[in-house]
N, C-alpha and C positions, 0 to 999 in steps of 0.2 A: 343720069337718071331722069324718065320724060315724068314729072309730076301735074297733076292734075289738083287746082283749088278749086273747090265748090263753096260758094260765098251764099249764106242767106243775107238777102237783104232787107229782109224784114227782125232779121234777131234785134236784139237788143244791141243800141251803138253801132248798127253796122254803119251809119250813115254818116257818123264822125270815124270812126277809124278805116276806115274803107281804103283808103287815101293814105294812112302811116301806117296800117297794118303790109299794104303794098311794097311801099318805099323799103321798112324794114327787111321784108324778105329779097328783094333787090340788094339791098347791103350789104345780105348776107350770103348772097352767092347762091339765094335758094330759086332759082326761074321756076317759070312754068306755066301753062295756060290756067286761063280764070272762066271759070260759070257761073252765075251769077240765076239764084233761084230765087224766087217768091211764094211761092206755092208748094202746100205739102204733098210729098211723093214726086215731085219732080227731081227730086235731088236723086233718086233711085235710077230713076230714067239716065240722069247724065252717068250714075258711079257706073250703073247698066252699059250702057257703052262705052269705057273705058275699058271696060275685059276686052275690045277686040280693036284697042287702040293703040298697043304693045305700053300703057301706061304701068310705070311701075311702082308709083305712091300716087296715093290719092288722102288729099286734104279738105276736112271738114270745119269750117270757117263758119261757127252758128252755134245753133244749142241742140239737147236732150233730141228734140223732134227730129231734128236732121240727122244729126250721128245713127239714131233708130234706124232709120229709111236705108244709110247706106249702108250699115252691114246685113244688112239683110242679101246686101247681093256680095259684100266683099268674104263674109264669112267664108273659111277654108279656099279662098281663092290665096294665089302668090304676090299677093300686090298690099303694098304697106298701109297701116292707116293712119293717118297724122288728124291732130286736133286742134283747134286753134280758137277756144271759148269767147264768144260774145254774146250768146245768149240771154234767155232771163233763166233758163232752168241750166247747170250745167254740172250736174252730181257727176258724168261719166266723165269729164276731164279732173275733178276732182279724185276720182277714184283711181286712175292712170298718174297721179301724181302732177298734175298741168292747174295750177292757180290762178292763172292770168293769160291774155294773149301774147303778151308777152314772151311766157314758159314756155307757151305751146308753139311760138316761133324758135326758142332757144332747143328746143327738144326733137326741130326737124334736124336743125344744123349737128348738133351734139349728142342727140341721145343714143338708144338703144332698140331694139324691137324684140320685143317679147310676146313669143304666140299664147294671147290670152284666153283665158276661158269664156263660154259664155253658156247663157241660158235656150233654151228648146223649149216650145211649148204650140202644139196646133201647126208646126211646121216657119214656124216665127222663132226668131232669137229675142233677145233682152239681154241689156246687160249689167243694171243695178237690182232690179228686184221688180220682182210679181209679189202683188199683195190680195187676199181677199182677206174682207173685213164686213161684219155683219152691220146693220144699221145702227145707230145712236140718234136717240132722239130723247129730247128731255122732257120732266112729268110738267103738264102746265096746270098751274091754279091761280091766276093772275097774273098780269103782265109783269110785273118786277118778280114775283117769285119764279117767274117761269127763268128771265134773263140770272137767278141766283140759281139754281136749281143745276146741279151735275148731272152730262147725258146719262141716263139710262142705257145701257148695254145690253144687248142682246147678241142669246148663244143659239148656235145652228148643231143639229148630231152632223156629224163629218166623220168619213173613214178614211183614213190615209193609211196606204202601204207605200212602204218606203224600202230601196234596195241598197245594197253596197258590197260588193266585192263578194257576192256569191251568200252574204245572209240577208235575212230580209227582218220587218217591223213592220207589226200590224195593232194602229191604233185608232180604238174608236173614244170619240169623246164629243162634250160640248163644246163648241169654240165660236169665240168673238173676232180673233182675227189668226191669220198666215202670212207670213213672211218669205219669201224662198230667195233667196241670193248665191249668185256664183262665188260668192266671196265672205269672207267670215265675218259675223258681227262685231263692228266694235276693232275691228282687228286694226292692228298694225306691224310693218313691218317691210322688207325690201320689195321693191316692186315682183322679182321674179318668185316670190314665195307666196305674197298677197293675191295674187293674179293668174296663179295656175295650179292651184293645188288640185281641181281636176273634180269637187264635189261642188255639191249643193247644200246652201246652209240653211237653214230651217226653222225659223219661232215659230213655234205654236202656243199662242194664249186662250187659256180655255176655264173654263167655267171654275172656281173654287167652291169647298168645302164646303164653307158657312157663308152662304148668300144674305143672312140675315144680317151680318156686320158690314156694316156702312163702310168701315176704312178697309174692308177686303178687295182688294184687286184679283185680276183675272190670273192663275197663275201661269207660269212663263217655263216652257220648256225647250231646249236646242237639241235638234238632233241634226244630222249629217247624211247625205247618200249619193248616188248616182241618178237614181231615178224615182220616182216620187208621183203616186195617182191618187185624187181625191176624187171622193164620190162620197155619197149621203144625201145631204142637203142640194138639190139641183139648182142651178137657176142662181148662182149667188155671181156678182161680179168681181170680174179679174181685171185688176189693174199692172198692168205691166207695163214697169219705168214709167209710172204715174198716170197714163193714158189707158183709158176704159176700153178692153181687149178680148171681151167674149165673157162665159159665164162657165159654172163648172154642169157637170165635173169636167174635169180635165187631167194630162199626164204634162209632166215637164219633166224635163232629161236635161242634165252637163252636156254642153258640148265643148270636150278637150281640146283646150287648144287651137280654137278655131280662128282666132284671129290674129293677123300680125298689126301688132299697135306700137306705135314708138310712144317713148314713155322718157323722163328725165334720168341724166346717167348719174345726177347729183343723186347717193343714196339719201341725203340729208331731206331728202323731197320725197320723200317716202308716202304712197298713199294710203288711205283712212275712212273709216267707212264705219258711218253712225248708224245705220240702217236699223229701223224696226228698235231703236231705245228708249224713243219716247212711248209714254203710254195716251 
């Protein structure tokens, strides 16, 4: 198998493990040429010429920002994705079940490859969650009241239709924030159940009742679909996998099974996925 590693060298500790993370995969029987990037969206360029380099894994050696870049070209292609977290941000090898670099060396040698789902949006994947969220800003009336004082929330009208399996859902409402992830909130469970179910999971936190009561929180609603269009409010920002990604409105779609990702065979490594729980 020709495997290709794509090394950021600016992630987090690349420049102390750089050197054992090597040795290891060498012990382990795992060869394979090494690229070593700096710079964002170069990592795309190199995964980009791998499609015609008959490579047949391709390893991600860094964090959130890198792993982004190369599925963007690996999605729905034949070629494996391996992860190997040193980053500072690294929710998508959590999410894949990978804790360490460690895991994510023991995961090329031993695991499995499950075609994962992922997220569509403007022609872009994602693969932990797009968020829009309205502003918060706190009331000020003196410097210490201001730093005592809880933000202020604010709710935007939003219309979201939402699709599934031939019915549809049309809701209009005020809302402070959206969630949308390939994967279920909160969830846990075997990798091949967590990681392909094939929808789009959905908070919507939107305006309560009695805005008058102070201990009223925004209330929280989960729905579920394939496809999913927001319009209303224009102009609001979209965060996709935490990096600021255009504005709405906007459509985002499942994409089934677009990717093949190795993942731990130990079920007991189960991945988990807090998304959208804090308020």
């Amino acid at each position: 198998m020709k495997t290709l590693y794509i090394f950021n060298t600016q992630a987090k500790k690349a420049r102390f493990l750089k050197a054992k993370i090597k040795k290891t995969l060498e012990n382990m029987g795992l060869s394979g040429q090494f690229a070593e990037v700096s710079k964002r969206g170069e990592a795309q360029k190199i995964a980009s010429l791998a499609l015609t380099k008959d490579i047949d894994r391709v390893v991600a050696i860094g964090g959130d920002g890198m792993i982004n870049d190369i599925i963007q070209v690996l999605a729905y292609q034949p070629i494996e994705f391996g992860v190997i977290p040193i980053g500072d941000n690294n929710l998508v090898a959590h999410l894949i079940g990978i804790n360490s670099w460690m895991n994510g060396c023991m995961a090329l040698k031993n695991g499995e490859t499950i075609e994962m789902d992922l997220g569509l949006y403007d022609d872009r994947y994602f693969t932990a969650s797009i968020e829009i969220e309205g502003k918060q800003t706190a009331k000020k009336s003196g410097f210490i009241a201001s730093r005592l004082k809880k933000p202020v929330i604010s709710y935007y009208p939003m219309t979201i239709d939402l699709k599934k399996e031939g019915s549809s859902l049309h809701i209009q409402a005020d809302i402070s924030r959206l969630t949308i992830s390939p994967f279920p909130f909160g969830g846990r469970g075997h990798s091949q159940d967590f990681l392909t179910d094939q929808l789009l999971h959905i908070q919507i936190k939107s305006r309560p009742e009695d805005l008058n009561n102070k201990k009223t929180r925004p209330e929280t609603t989960v729905v579920e679909g394939d496809y999913l269009e927001i319009s209303g409010k224009t102009g609001l920002q979209i965060k996709a996998d935490g990096e600021n990604s255009g504005k709405t409105p906007v459509v985002i779609k499942v994409a089934p099974k677009a990717l093949k990702v190795l993942v731990p065979q130990d079920k007991n490594a189960t991945p988990t996925s807090n998304l959208a729980q804090s308020e």
